[in-house]
mmCIF file of the N, C-alpha and C atoms, coordinates in Angstrom:
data_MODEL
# 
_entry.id   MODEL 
# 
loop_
_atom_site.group_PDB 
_atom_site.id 
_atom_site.type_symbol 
_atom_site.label_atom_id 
_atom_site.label_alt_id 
_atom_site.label_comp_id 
_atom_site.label_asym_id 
_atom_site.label_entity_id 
_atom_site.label_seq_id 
_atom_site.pdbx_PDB_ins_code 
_atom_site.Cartn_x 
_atom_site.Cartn_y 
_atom_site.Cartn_z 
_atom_site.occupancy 
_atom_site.B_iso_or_equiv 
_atom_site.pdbx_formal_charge 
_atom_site.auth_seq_id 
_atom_site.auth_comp_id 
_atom_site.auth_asym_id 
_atom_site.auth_atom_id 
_atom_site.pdbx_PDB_model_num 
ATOM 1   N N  . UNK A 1 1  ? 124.120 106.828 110.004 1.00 0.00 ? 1  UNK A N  1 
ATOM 2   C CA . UNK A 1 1  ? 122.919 106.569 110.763 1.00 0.00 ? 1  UNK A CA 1 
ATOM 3   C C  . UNK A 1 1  ? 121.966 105.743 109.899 1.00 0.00 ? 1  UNK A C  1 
ATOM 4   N N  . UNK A 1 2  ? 121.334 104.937 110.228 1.00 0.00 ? 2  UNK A N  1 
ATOM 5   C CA . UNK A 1 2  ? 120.641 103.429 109.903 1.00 0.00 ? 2  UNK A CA 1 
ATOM 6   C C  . UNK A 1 2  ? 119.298 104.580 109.205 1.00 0.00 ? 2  UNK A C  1 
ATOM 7   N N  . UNK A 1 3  ? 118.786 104.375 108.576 1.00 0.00 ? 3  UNK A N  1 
ATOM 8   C CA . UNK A 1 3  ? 117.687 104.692 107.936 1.00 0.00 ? 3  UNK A CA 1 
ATOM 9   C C  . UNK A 1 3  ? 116.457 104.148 107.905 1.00 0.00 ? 3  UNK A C  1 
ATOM 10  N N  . UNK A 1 4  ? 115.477 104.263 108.558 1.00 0.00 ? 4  UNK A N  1 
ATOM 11  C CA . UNK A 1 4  ? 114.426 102.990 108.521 1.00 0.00 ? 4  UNK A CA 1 
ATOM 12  C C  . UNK A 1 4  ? 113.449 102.255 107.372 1.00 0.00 ? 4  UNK A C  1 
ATOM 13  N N  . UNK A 1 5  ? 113.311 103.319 106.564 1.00 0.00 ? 5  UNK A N  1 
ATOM 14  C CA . UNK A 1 5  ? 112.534 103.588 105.552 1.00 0.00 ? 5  UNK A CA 1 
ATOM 15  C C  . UNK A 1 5  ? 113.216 102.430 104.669 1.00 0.00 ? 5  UNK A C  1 
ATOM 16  N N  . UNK A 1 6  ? 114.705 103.324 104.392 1.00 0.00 ? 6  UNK A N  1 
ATOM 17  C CA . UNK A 1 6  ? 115.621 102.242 103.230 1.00 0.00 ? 6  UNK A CA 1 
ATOM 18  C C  . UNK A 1 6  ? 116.123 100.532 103.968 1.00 0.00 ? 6  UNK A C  1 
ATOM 19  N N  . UNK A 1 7  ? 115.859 100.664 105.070 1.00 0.00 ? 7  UNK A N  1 
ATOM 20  C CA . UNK A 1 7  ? 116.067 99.018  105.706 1.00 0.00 ? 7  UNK A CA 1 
ATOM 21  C C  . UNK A 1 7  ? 114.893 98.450  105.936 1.00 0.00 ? 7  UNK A C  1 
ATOM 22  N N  . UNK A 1 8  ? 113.733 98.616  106.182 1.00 0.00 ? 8  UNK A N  1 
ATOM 23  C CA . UNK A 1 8  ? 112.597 98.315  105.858 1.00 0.00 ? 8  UNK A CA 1 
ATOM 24  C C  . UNK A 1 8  ? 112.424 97.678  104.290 1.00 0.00 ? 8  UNK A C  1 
ATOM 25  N N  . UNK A 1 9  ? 112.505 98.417  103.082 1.00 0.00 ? 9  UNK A N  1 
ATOM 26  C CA . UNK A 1 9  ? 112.932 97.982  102.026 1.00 0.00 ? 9  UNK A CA 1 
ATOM 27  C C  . UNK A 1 9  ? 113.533 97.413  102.011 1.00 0.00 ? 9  UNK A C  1 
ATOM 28  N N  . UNK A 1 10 ? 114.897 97.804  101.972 1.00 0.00 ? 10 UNK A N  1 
ATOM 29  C CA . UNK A 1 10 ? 116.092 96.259  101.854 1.00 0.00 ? 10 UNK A CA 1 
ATOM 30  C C  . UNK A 1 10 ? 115.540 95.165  102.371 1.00 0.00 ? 10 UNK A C  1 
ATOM 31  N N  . UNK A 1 11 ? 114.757 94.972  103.739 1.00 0.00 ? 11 UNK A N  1 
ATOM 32  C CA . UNK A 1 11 ? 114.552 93.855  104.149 1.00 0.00 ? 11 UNK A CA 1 
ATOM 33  C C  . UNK A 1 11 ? 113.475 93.069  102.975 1.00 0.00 ? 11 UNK A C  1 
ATOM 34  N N  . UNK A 1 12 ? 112.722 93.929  102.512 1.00 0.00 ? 12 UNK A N  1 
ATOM 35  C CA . UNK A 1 12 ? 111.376 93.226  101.687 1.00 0.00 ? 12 UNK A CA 1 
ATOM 36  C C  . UNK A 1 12 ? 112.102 92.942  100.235 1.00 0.00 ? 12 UNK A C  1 
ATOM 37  N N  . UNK A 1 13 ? 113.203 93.048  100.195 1.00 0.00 ? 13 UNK A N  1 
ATOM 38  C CA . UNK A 1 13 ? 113.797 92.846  98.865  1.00 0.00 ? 13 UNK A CA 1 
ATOM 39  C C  . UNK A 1 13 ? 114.557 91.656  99.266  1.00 0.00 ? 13 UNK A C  1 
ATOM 40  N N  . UNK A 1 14 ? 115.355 91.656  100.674 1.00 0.00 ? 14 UNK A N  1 
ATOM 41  C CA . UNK A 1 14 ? 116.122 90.444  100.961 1.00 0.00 ? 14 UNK A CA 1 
ATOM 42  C C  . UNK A 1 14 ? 115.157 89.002  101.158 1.00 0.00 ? 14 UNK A C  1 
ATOM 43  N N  . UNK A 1 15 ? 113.794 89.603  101.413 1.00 0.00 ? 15 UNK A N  1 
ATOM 44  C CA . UNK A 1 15 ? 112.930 88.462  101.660 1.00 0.00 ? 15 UNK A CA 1 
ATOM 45  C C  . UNK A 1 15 ? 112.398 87.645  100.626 1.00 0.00 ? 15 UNK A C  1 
ATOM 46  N N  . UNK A 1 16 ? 112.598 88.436  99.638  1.00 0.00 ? 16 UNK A N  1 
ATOM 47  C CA . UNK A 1 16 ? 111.990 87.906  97.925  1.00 0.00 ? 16 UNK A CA 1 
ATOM 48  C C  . UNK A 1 16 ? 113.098 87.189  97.148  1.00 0.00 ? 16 UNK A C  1 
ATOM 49  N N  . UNK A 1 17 ? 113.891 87.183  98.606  1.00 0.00 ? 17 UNK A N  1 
ATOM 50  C CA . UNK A 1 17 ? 114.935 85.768  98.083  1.00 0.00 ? 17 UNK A CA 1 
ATOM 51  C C  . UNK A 1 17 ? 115.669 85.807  96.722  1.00 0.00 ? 17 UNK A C  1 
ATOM 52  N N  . UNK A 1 18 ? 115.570 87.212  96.669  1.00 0.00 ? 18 UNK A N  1 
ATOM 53  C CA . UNK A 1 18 ? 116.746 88.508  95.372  1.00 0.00 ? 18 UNK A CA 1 
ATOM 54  C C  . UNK A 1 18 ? 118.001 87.777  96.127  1.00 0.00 ? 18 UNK A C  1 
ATOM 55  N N  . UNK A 1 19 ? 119.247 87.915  94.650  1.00 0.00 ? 19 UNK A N  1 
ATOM 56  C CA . UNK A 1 19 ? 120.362 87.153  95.022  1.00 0.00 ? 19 UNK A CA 1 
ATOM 57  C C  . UNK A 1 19 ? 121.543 88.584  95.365  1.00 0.00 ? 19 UNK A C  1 
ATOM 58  N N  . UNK A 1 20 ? 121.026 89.327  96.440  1.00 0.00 ? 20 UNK A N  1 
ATOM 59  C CA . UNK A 1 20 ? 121.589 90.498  96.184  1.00 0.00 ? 20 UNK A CA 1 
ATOM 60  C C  . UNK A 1 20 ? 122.046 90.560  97.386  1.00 0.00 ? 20 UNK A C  1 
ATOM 61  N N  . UNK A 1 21 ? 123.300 91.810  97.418  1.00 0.00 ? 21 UNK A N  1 
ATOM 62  C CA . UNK A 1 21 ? 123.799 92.273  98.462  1.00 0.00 ? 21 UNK A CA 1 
ATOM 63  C C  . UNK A 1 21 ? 123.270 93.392  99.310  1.00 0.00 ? 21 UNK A C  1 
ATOM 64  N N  . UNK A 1 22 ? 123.902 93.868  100.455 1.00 0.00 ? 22 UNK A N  1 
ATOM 65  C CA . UNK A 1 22 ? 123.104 94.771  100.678 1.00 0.00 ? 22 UNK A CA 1 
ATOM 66  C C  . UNK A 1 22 ? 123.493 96.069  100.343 1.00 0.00 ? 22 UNK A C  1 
ATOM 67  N N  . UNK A 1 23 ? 124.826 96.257  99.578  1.00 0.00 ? 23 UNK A N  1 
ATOM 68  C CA . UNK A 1 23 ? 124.523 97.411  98.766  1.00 0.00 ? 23 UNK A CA 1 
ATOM 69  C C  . UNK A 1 23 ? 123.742 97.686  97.537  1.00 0.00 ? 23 UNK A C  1 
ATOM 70  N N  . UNK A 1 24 ? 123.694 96.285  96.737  1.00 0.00 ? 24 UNK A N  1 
ATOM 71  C CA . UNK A 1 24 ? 122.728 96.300  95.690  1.00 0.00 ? 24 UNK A CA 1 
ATOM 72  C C  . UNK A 1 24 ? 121.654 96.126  96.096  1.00 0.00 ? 24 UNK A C  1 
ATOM 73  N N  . UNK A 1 25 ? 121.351 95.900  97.308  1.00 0.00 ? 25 UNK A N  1 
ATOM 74  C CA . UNK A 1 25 ? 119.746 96.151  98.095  1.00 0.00 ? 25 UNK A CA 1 
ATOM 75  C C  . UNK A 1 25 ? 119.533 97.973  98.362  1.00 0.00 ? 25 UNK A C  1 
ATOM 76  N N  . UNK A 1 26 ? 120.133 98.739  98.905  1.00 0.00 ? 26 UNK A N  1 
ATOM 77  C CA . UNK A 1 26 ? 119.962 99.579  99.158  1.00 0.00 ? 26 UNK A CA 1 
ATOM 78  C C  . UNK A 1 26 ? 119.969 100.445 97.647  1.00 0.00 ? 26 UNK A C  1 
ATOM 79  N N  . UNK A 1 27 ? 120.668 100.314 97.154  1.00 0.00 ? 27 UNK A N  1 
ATOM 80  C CA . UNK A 1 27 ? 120.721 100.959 95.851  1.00 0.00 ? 27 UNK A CA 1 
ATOM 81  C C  . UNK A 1 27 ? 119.222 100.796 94.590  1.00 0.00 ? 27 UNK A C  1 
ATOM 82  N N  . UNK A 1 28 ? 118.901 99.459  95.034  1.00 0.00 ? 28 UNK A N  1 
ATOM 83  C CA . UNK A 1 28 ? 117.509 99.586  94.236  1.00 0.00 ? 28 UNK A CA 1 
ATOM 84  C C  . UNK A 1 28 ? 116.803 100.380 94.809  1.00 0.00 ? 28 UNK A C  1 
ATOM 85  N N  . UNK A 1 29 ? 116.488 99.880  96.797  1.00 0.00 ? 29 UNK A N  1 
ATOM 86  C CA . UNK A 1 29 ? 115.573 101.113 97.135  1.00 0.00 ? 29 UNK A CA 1 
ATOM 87  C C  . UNK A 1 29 ? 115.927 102.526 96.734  1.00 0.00 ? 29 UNK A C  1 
ATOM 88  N N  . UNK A 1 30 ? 116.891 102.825 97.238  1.00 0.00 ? 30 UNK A N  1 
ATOM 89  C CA . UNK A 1 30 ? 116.931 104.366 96.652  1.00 0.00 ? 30 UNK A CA 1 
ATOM 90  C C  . UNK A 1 30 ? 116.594 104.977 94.872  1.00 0.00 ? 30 UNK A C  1 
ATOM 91  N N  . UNK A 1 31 ? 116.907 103.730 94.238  1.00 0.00 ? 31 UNK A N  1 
ATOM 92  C CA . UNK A 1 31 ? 116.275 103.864 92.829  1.00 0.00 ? 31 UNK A CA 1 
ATOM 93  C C  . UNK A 1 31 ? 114.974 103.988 92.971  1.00 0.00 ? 31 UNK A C  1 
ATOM 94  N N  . UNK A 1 32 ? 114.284 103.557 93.268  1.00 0.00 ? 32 UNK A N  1 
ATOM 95  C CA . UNK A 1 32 ? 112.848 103.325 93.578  1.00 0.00 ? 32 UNK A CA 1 
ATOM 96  C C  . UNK A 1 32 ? 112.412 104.705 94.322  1.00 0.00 ? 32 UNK A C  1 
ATOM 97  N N  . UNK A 1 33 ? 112.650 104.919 95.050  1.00 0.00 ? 33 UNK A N  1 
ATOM 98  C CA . UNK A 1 33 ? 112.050 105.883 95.987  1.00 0.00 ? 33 UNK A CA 1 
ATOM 99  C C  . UNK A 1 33 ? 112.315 107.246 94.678  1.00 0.00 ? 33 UNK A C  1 
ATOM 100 N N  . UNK A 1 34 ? 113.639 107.703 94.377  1.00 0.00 ? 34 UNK A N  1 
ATOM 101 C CA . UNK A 1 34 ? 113.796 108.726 93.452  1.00 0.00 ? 34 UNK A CA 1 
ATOM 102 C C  . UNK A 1 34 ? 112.953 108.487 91.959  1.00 0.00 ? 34 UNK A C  1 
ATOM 103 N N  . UNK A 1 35 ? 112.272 107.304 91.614  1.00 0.00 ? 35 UNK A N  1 
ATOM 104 C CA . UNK A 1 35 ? 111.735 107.342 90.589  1.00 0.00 ? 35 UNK A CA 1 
ATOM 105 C C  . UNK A 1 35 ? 110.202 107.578 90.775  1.00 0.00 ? 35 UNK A C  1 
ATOM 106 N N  . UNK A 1 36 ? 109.825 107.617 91.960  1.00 0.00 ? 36 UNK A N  1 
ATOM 107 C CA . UNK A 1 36 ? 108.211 107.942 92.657  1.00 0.00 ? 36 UNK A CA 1 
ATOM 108 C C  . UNK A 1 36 ? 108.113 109.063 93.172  1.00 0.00 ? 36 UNK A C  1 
ATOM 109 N N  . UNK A 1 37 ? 109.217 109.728 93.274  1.00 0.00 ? 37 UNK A N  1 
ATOM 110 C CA . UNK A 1 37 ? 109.235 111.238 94.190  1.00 0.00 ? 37 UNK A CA 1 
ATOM 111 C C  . UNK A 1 37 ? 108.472 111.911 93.031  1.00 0.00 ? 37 UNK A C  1 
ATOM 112 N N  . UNK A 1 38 ? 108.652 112.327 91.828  1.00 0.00 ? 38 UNK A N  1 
ATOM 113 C CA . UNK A 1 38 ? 107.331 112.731 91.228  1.00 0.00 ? 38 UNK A CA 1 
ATOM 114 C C  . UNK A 1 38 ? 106.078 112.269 91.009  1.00 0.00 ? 38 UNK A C  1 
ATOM 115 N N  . UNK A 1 39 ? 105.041 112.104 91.909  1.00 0.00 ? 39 UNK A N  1 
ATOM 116 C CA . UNK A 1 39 ? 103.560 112.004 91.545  1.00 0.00 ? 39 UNK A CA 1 
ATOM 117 C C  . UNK A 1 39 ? 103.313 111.524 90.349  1.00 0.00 ? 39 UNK A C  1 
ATOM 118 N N  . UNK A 1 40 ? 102.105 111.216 90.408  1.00 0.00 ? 40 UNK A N  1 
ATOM 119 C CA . UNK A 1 40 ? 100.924 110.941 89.256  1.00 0.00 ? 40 UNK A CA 1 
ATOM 120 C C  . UNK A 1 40 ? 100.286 111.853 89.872  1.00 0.00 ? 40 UNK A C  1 
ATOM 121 N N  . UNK A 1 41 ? 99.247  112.042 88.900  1.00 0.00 ? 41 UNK A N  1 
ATOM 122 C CA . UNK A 1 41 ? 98.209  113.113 89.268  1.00 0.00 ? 41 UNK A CA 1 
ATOM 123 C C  . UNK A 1 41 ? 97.018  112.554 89.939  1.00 0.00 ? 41 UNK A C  1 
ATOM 124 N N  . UNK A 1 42 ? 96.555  110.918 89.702  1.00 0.00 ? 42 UNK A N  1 
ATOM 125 C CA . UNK A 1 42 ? 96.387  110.520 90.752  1.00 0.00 ? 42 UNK A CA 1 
ATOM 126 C C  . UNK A 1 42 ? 96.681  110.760 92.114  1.00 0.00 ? 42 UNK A C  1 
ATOM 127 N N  . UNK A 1 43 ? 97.664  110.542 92.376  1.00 0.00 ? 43 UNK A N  1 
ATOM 128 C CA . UNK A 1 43 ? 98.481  110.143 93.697  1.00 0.00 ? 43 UNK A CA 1 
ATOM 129 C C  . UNK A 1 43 ? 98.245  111.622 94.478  1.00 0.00 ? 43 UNK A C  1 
ATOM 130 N N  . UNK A 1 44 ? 98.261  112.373 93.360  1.00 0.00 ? 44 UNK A N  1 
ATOM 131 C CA . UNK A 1 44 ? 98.491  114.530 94.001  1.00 0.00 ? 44 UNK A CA 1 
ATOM 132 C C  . UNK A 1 44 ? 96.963  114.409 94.162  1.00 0.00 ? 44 UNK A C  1 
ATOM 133 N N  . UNK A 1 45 ? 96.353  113.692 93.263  1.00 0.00 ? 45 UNK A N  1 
ATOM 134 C CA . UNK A 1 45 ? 95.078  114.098 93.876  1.00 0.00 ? 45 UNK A CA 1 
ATOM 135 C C  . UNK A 1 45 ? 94.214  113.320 95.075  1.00 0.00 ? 45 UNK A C  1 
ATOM 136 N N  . UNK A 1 46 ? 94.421  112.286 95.276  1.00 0.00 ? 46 UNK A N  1 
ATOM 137 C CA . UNK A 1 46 ? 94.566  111.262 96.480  1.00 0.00 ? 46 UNK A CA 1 
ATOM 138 C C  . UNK A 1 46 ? 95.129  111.929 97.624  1.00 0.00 ? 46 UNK A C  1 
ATOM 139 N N  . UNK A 1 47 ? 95.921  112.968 97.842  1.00 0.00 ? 47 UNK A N  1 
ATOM 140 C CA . UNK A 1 47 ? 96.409  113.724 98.979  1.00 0.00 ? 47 UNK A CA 1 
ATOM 141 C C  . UNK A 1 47 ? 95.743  115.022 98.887  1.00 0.00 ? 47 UNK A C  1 
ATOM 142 N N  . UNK A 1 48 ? 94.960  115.521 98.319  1.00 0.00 ? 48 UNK A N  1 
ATOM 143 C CA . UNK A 1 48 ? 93.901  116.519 98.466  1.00 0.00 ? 48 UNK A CA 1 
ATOM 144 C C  . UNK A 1 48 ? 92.880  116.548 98.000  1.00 0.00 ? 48 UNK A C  1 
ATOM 145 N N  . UNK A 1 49 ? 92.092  117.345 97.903  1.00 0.00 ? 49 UNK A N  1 
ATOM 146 C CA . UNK A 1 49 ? 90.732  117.593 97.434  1.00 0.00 ? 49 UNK A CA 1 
ATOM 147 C C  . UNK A 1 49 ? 90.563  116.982 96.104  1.00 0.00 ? 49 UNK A C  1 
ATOM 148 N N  . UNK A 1 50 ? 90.299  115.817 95.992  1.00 0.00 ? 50 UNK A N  1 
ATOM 149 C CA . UNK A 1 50 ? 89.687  115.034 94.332  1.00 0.00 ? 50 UNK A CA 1 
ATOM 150 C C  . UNK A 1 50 ? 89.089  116.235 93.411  1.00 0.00 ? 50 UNK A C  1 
ATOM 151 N N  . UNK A 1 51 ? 88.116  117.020 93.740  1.00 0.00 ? 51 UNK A N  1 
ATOM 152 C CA . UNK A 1 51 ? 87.516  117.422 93.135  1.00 0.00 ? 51 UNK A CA 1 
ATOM 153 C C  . UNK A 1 51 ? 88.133  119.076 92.381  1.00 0.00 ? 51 UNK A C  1 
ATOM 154 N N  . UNK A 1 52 ? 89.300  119.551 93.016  1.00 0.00 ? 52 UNK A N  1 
ATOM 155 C CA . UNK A 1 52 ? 90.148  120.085 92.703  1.00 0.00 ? 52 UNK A CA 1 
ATOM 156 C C  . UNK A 1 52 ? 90.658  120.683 91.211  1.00 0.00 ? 52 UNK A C  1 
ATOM 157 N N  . UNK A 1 53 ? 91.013  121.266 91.058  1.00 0.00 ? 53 UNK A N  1 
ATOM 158 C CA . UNK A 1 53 ? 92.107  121.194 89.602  1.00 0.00 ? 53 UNK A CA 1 
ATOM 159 C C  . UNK A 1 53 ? 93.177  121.144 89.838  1.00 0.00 ? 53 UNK A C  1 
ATOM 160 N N  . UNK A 1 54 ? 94.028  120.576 89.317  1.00 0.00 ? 54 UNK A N  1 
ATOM 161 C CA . UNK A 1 54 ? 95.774  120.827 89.519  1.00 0.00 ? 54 UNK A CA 1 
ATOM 162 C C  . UNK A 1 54 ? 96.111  122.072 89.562  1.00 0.00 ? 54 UNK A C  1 
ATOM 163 N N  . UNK A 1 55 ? 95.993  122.616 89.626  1.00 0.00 ? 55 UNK A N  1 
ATOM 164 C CA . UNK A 1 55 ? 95.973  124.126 89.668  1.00 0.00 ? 55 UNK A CA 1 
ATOM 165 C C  . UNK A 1 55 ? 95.986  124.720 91.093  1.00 0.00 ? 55 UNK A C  1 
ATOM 166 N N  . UNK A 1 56 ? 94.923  124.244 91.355  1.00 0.00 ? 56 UNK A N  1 
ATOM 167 C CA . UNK A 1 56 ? 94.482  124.535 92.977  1.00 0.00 ? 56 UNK A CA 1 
ATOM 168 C C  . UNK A 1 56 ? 95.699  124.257 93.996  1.00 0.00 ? 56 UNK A C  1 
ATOM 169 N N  . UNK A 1 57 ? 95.657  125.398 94.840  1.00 0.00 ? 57 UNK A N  1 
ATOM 170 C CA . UNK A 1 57 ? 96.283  125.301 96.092  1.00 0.00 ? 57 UNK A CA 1 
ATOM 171 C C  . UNK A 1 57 ? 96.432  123.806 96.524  1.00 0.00 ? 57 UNK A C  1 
ATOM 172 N N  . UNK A 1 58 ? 95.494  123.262 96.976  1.00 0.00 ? 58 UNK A N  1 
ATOM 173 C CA . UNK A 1 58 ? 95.279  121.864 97.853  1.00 0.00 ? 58 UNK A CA 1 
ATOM 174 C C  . UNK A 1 58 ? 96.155  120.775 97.295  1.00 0.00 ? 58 UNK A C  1 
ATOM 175 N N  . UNK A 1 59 ? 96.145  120.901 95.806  1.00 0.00 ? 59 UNK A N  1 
ATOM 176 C CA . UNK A 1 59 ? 96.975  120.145 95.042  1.00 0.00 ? 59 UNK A CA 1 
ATOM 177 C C  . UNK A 1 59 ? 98.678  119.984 95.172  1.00 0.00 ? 59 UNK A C  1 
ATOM 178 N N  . UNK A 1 60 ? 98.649  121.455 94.985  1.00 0.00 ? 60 UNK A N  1 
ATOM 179 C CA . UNK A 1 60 ? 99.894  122.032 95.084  1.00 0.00 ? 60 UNK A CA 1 
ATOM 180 C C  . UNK A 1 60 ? 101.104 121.576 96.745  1.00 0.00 ? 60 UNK A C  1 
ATOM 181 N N  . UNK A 1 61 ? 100.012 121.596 97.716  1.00 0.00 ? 61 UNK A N  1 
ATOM 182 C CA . UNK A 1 61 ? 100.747 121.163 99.064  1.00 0.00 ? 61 UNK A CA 1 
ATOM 183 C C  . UNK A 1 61 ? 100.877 119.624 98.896  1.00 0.00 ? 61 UNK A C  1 
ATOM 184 N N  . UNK A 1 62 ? 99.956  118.894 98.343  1.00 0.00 ? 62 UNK A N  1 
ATOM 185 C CA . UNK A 1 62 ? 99.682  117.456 98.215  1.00 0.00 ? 62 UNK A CA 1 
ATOM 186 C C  . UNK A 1 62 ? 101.256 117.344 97.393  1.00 0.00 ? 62 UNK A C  1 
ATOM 187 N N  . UNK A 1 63 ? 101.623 117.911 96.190  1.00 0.00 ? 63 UNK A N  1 
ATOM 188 C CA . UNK A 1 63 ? 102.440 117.318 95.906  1.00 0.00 ? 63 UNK A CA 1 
ATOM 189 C C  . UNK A 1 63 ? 103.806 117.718 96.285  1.00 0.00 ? 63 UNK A C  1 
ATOM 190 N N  . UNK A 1 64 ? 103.935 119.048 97.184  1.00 0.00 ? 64 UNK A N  1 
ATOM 191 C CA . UNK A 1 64 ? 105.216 119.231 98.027  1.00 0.00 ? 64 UNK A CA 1 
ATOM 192 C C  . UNK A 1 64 ? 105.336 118.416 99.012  1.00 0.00 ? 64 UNK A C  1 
ATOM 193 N N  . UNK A 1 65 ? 103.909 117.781 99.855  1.00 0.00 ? 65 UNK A N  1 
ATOM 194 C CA . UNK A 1 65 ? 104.463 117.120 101.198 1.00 0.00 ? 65 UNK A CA 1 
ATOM 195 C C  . UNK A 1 65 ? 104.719 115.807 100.414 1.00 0.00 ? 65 UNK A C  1 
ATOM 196 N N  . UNK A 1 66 ? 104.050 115.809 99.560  1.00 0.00 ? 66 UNK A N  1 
ATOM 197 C CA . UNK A 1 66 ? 104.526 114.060 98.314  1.00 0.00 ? 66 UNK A CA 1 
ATOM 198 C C  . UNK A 1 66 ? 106.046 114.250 98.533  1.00 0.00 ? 66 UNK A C  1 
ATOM 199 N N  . UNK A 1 67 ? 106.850 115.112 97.992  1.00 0.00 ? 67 UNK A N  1 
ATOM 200 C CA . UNK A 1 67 ? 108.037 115.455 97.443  1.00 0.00 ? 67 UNK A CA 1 
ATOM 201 C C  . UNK A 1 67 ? 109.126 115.155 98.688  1.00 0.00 ? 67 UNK A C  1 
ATOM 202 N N  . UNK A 1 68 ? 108.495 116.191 100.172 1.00 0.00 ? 68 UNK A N  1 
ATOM 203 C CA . UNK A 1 68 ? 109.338 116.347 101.079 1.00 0.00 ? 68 UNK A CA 1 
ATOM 204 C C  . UNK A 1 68 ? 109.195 114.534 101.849 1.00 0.00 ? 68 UNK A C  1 
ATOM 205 N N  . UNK A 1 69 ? 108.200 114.134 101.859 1.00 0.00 ? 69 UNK A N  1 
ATOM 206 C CA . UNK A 1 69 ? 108.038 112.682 102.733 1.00 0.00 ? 69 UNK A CA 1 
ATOM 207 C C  . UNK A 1 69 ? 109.169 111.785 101.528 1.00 0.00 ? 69 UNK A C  1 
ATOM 208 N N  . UNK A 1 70 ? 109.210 111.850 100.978 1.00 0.00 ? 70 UNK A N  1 
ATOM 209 C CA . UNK A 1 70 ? 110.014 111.420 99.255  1.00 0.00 ? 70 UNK A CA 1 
ATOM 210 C C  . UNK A 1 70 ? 111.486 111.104 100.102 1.00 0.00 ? 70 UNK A C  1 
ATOM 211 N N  . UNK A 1 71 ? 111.573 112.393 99.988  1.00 0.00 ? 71 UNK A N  1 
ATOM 212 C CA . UNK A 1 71 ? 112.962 112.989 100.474 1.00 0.00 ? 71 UNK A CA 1 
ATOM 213 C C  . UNK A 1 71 ? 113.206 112.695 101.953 1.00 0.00 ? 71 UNK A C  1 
ATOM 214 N N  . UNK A 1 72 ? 112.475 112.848 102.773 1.00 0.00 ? 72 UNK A N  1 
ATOM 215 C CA . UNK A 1 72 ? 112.834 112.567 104.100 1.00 0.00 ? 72 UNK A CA 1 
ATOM 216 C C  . UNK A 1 72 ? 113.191 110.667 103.923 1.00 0.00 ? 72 UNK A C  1 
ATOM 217 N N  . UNK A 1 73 ? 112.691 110.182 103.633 1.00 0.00 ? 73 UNK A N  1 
ATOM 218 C CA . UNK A 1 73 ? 112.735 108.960 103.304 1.00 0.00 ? 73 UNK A CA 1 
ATOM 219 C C  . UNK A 1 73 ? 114.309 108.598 102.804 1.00 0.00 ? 73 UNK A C  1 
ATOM 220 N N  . UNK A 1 74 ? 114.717 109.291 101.895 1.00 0.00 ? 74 UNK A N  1 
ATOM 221 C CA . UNK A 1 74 ? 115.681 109.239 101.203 1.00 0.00 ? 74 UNK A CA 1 
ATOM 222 C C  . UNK A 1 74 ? 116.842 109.527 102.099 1.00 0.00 ? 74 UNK A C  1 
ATOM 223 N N  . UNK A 1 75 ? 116.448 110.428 103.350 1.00 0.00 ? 75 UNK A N  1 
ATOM 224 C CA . UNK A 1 75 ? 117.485 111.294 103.724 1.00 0.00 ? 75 UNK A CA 1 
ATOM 225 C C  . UNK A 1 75 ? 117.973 112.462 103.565 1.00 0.00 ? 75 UNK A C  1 
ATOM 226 N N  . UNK A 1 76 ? 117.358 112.476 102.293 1.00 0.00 ? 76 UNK A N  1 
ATOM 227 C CA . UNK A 1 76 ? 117.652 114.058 101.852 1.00 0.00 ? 76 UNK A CA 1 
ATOM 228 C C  . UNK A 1 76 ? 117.053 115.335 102.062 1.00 0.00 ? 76 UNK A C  1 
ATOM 229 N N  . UNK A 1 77 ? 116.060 115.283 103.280 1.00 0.00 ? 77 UNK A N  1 
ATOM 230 C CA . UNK A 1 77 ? 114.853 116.477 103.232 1.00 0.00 ? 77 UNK A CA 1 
ATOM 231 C C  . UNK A 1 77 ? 115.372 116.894 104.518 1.00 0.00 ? 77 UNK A C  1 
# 
């Protein structure tokens, strides 16, 4: 089943006129996506309450739905 997320990508990689195939297209995206599935603490804190501690609850969901959208993306969630 076609993936939208990872063909969306592939396409923005095929457009940058990369001399690549589309398995070596798909294979970067998925590199990519698994190397961002862990946050910055930025990013965890950009999905909840700024003012927060990492610590905090709010944080904590910020960086599971980070994780699971990660993964759904991937296919894997």
């Amino acid at each position: 089943m076609p993936n939208p997320i990872i063909e969306r990508a592939m396409q923005a990689i095929h457009d940058c006129e990369c001399l690549l195939d589309a398995e070596e297209c798909e294979m970067l995206v998925r590199a990519v996506l698994r190397a961002i599935r862990e946050p910055s603490e930025g990013i965890i804190k950009a999905g909840s309450d700024p003012s927060c501690d990492l610590a905090e609850v709010g944080q904590l969901d910020a960086l599971l739905t980070w994780q699971s959208m990660i993964d759904a993306a991937l296919g894997e969630g």
